[in-house]
Each structure stands twice: as C-alpha cells, then as structure tokens.
C-alpha positions as CSV (number, residue, x, y, z in Angstrom):
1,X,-7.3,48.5,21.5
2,X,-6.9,49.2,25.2
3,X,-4.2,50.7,25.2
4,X,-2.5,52.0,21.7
5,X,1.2,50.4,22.6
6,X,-0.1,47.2,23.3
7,X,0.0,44.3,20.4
8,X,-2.5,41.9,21.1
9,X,-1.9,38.3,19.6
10,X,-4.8,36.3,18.3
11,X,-4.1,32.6,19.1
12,X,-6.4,29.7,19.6
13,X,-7.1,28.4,23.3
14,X,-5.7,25.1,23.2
15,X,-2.3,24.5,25.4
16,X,0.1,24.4,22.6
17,X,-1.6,27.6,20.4
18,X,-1.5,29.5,24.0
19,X,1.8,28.1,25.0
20,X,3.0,29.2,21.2
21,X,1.6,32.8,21.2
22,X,3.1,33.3,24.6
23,X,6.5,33.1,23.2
24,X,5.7,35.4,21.1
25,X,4.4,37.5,23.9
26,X,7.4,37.3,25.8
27,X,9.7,38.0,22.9
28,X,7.7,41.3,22.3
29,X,8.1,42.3,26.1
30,X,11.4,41.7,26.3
31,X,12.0,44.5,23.6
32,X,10.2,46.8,25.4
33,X,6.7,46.3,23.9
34,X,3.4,45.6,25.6
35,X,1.6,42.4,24.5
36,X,-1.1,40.3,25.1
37,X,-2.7,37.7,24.2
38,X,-6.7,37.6,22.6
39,X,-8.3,33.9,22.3
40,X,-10.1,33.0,19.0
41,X,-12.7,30.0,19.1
42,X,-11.6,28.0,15.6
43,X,-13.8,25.1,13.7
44,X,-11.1,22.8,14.9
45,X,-11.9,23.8,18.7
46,X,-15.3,22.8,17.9
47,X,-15.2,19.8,15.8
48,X,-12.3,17.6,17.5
49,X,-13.8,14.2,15.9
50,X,-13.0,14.5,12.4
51,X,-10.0,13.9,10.6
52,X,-8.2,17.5,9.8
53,X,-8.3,16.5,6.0
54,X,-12.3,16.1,6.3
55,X,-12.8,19.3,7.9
56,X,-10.8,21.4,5.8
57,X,-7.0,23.2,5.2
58,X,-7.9,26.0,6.6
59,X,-9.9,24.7,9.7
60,X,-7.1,26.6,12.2
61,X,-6.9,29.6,10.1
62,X,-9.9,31.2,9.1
63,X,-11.3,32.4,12.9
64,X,-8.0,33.7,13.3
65,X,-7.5,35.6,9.6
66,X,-11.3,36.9,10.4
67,X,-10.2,38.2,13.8
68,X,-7.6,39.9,12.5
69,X,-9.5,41.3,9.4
70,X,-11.9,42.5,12.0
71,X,-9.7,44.3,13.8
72,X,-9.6,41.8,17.1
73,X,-6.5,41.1,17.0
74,X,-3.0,42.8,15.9
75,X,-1.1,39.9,14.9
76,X,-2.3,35.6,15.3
77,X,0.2,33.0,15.6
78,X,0.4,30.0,13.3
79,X,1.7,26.5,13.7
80,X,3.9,27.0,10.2
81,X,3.3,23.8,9.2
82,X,-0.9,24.0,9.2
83,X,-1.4,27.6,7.1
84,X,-3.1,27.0,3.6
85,X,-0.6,27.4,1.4
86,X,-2.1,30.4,-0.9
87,X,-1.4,33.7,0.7
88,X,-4.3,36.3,2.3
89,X,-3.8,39.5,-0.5
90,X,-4.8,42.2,2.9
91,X,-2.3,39.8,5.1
92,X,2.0,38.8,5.7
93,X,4.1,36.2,7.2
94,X,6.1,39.1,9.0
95,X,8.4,36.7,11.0
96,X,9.4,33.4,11.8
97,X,11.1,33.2,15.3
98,X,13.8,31.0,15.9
99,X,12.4,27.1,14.7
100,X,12.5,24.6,17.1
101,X,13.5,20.5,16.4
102,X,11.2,19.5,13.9
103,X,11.7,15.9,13.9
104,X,8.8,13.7,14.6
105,X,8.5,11.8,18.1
106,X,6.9,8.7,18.9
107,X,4.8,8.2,22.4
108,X,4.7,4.7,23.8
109,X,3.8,1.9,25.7
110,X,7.1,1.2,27.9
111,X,9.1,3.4,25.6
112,X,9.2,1.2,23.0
113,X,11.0,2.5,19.9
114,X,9.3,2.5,16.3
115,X,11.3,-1.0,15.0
116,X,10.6,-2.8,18.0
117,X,6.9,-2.0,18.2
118,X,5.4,-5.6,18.6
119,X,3.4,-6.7,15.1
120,X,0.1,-5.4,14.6
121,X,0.2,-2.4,17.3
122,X,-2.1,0.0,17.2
123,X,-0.2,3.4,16.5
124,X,-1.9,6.3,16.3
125,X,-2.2,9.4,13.7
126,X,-4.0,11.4,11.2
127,X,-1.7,13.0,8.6
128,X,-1.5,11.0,5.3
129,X,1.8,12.1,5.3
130,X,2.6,10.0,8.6
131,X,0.2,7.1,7.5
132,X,2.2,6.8,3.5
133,X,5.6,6.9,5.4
134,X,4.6,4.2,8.8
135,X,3.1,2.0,6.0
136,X,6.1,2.1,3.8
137,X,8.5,1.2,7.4
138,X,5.9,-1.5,9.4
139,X,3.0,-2.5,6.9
140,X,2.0,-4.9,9.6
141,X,1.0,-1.7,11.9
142,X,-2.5,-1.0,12.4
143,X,-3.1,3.1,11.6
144,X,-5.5,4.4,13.7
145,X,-6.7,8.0,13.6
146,X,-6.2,10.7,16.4
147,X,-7.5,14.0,16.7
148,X,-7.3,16.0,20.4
149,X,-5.0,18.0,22.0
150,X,-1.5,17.1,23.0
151,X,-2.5,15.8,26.8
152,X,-6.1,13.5,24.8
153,X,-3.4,12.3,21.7
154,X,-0.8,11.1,24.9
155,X,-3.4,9.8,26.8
156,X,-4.5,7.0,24.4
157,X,-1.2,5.1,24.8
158,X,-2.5,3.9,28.0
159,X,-5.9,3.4,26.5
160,X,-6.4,1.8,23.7
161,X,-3.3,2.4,21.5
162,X,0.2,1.3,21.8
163,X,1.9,4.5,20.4
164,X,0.9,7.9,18.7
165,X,3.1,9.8,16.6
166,X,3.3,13.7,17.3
167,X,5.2,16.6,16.1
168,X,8.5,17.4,18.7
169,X,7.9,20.8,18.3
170,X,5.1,20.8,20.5
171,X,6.3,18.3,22.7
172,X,9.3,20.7,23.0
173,X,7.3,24.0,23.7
174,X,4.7,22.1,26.6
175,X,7.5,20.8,28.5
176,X,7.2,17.0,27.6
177,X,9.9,16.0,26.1
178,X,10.3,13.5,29.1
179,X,7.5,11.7,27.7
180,X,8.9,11.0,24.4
181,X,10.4,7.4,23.7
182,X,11.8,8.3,20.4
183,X,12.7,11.3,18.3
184,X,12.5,9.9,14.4
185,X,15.6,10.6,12.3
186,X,14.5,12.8,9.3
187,X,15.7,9.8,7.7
188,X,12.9,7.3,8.7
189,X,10.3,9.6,9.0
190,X,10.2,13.2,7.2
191,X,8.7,15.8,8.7
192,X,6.3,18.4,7.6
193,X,7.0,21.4,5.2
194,X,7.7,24.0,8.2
195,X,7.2,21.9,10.8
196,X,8.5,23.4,14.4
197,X,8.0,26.8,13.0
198,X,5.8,29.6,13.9
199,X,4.3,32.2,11.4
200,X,3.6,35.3,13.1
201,X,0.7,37.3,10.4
202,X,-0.6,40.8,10.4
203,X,-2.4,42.5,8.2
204,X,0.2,43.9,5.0
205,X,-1.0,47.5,5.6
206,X,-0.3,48.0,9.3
207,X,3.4,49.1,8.3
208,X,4.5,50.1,12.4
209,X,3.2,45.9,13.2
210,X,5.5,44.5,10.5
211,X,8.5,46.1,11.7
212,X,8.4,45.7,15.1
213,X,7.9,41.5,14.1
214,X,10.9,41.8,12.2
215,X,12.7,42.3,15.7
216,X,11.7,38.9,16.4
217,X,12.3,37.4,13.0
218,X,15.0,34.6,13.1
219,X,15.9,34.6,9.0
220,X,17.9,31.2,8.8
221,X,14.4,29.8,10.7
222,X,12.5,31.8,7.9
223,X,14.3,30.9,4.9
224,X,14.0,27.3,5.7
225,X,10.6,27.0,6.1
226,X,10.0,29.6,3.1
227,X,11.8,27.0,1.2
228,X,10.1,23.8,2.5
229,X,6.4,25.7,1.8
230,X,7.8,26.5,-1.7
231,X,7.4,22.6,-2.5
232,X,3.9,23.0,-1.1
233,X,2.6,25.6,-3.0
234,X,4.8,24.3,-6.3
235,X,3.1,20.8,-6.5
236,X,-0.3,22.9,-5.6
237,X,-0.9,20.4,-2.3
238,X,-2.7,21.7,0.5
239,X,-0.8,21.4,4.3
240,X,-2.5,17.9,4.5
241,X,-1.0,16.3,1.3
242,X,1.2,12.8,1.8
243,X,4.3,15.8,1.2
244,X,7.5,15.9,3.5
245,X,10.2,18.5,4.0
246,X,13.5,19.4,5.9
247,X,16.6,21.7,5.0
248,X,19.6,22.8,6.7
249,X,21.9,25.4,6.2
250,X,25.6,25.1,6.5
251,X,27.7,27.9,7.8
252,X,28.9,29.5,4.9
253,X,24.9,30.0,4.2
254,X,24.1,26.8,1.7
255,X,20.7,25.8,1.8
256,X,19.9,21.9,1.2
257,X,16.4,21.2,0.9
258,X,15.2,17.3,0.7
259,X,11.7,16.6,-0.1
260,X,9.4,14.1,-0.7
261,X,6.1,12.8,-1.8
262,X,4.3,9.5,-1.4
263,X,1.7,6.7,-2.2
264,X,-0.6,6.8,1.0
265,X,-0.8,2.6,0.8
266,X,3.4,3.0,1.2
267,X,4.0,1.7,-2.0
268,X,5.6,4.1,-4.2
269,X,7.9,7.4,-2.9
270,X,10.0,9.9,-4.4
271,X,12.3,12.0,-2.9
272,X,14.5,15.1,-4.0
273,X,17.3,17.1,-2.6
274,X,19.2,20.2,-3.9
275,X,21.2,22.8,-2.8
276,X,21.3,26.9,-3.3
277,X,22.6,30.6,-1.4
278,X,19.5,31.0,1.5
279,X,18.6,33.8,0.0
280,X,17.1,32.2,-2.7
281,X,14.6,29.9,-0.6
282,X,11.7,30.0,-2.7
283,X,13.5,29.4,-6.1
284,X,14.8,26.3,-4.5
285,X,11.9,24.8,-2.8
286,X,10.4,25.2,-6.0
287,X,13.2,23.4,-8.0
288,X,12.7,20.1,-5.8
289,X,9.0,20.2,-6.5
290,X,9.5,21.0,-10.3
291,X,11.9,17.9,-10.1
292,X,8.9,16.1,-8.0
293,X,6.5,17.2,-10.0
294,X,8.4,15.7,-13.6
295,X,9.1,12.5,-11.9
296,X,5.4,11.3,-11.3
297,X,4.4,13.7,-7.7
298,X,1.0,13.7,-8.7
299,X,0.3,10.5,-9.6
300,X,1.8,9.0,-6.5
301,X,0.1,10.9,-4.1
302,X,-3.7,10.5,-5.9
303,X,-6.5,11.3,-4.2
304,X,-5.1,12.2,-0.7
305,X,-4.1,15.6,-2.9
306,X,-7.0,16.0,-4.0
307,X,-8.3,16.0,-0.9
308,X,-5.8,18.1,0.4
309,X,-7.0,20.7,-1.7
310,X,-10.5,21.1,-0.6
C-alpha cells in the first residue's frame, strides 16, 4: 500500500464501475480518509460479445474477489444486482451506500414510450429477466441481445435498434438521465434483486476496513437489497435467472418486498409480496421465495435457471 491510511478501491475500468467506485471514493474522503481507486481487467472487459448468461455469474466478480484476495486492492465495488449470490467464506458485504432509483429505463428512437413502440421494433437487451417480462407486455417485439457499455448499448438506437432497455441506476450515476424517454413503473417492468445498489466487499478479517465502511453504510438501502437477494439465494437462481425484486419501507420501518419469477417465452408469471420489521430482511426475502418456490418458481423459469446457475 503506498501509503498505510490510504484505502484503495478495486473497481473495473469501464465508465459506470469507475464512476461507481468514485462515489465511494468521495464518500471515504469526505470522512477524512484517503482513497483511491485501483483498476482490475475482468473476463467481461475482455469478452464484450457474449451474452452475460453464456459467460458466466460471476464474469464481473472473480478479477475483482482475486485482487482483493491478493492483496491489490482494499475493498472492490459491486453493481449489487450482478454478485453471485453464494457468499466468499475470507470476504463481506460491509456496506451498501444510499440506493439509487432502480426502476428500469427505456432508450429510444424520438422518445418513444414502451406501449407506443411501433409493432415489430427492434428493442434491445440481454437479461432473461427483461426478455420473460417485454414478451409477456409486446409479444410482437423483436428481442435483440446487447452487450457494451452504457455509451455502445445507447448508441444502437440510432443504429440498428429502435430502443434498448437499461438499468436507471446507471443512467442516474453517468449523468444521462436526459437521454432517457421512459422510466418503467415497477409495475410494468420489475427490476432486478438489488438493482441501483452498490456492495462495497473486503476481506472478513481486515476488522479496521469493515468499520470504517460502516460510516458509509446506508441500512434502509442495505436491508432492502439484503431482502431482495434473499429471494435469490432462496429459489437457488444465479443474478441472471428470469427473477425480479423491489421493496420499500414505510416510515414506521415496515418492509414490503414484491417478487417475482417468470416463463422466459412470457407465458406464465408469479408474483409474491409480504410484509415484515426491516430488521428482519433476510427472513422475509426468503418467505416470498418459499411462497415462490411452493407455487411452481422452478418450473416456470426452466432452463434459463439452469443456466443461471452455471
């Protein structure tokens, strides 16, 4: 370590990963403690052709969990929503800062919203949870995969696609939301488990990291996504599985989780929502799934969790 007081945060190079870790960065700084940032090359940097689901769950982690094994790197920065659901046993989620909107948001072609997308267009996106829900909404739409950073995903609406479907979050964070035609009520499109939240990890040992995190740790943020990753890790689907998930939590501190899971072709969904005290986020996000799970969750999603699993 250069110097000993300085945390260095192991984040991927792409706009949005550099962008995301230099929140963190800031955040650190602002309470008085030097940061900075160390770039990890991940399979996913390399391989920006195949679908995520083909390459593997934990295509954006591993570089990142080796770096920090290795001692590279203090702490790495996660996209919430993309970590493999089973934990590292040498390695913690320490915090979750403050979550951002994690609504979907559609890109398009004269700003045209979802409904009035002209039959047949071209929309494009990758996650099976996306493609089940879209095909379920416009059957008529033509799915068409994406892969790329945020600036090549954009750019194909004045290619060769009418729209593209991509997480607010990091619309929010690059300074596009300008760009963004329409932000998808939770409603007609379900978001990822975690989605607009960032895990901050360090290794379980380095006792002095974890509490200075937990400066930076916003709980309501963490207790949501703790309980939308609990119906992850319940129905035993990987980050890539046709599964959605958003909560809220009222003011007197009720957490209501809604989930979901569904037939990739669109023809079959279920859907689940229950409340509980936040500080039992993990018993609830593994009620829903339990509920999920005796209702048929497996059978709907098929072979997309199977493949999630990989």
């Amino acid at each position: 370590m250069p110097d000993p007081a300085t945390i260095r945060i192991g984040t991927r190079g792409s706009e949005l990963a550099t962008t995301q870790a230099g929140h963190v960065r800031d955040a650190l700084i602002e309470l008085g403690q030097p940061a900075e940032l160390v770039i990890v090359k991940t399979a996913g940097d390399h391989n920006r052709h195949d679908p995520v689901e083909k390459i593997g769950i934990g295509v954006f982690t591993q570089a990142l969990r080796h770096a920090l094994r290795e001692g590279v790197c203090d702490i790495i920065v996660h996209s919430f929503k993309d970590l493999p659901t089973l934990p590292e046993d040498d390695m913690m989620v320490a915090a979750v800062p403050e979550r951002v909107d994690p609504r979907e948001a559609l890109i398009s072609r004269d700003a045209t919203p979802l409904m009035d997308l002209p039959e047949g267009a071209r929309v494009g996106t990758s996650a099976p949870r996306r493609v089940s829900q879209l095909r379920a909404l416009r059957s008529d739409l033509e799915l068409v995969p994406l892969r790329g950073n945020i600036e090549t995903r954009m750019g194909r609406v004045s290619e060769d696609l009418d729209a593209v479907i991509l997480a607010r979050a990091g619309l929010e964070r690059t300074g596009r939301l300008g760009e963004i035609a329409e932000s998808l009520d939770v409603d007609v499109l379900m978001p990822a488990p975690a989605q607009g939240a960032l895990a901050l990890e360090c290794r379980t040992a380095d006792r002095e990291i974890v509490d200075i995190l937990r400066k930076i740790d916003h709980p309501v943020s963490h207790a949501r996504a703790v309980a939308e990753r609990a119906v992850l890790n319940e129905l035993e689907a990987g980050c890539t599985a046709p599964v959605a998930a958003y909560s809220t939590v009222s003011d007197s501190g009720e957490l209501t989780l809604q989930a979901g899971v569904f037939a990739l072709d669109g023809s079959r969904q279920l859907l689940e929502t229950a409340t509980a005290n936040v500080d039992k986020a993990d018993e609830l996000g593994r009620k829903v799934a339990a509920a999920l799970l005796e209702r048929g969750a497996h059978e709907v999603m098929g072979d997309t969790l199977r493949e999630s699993q990989k």
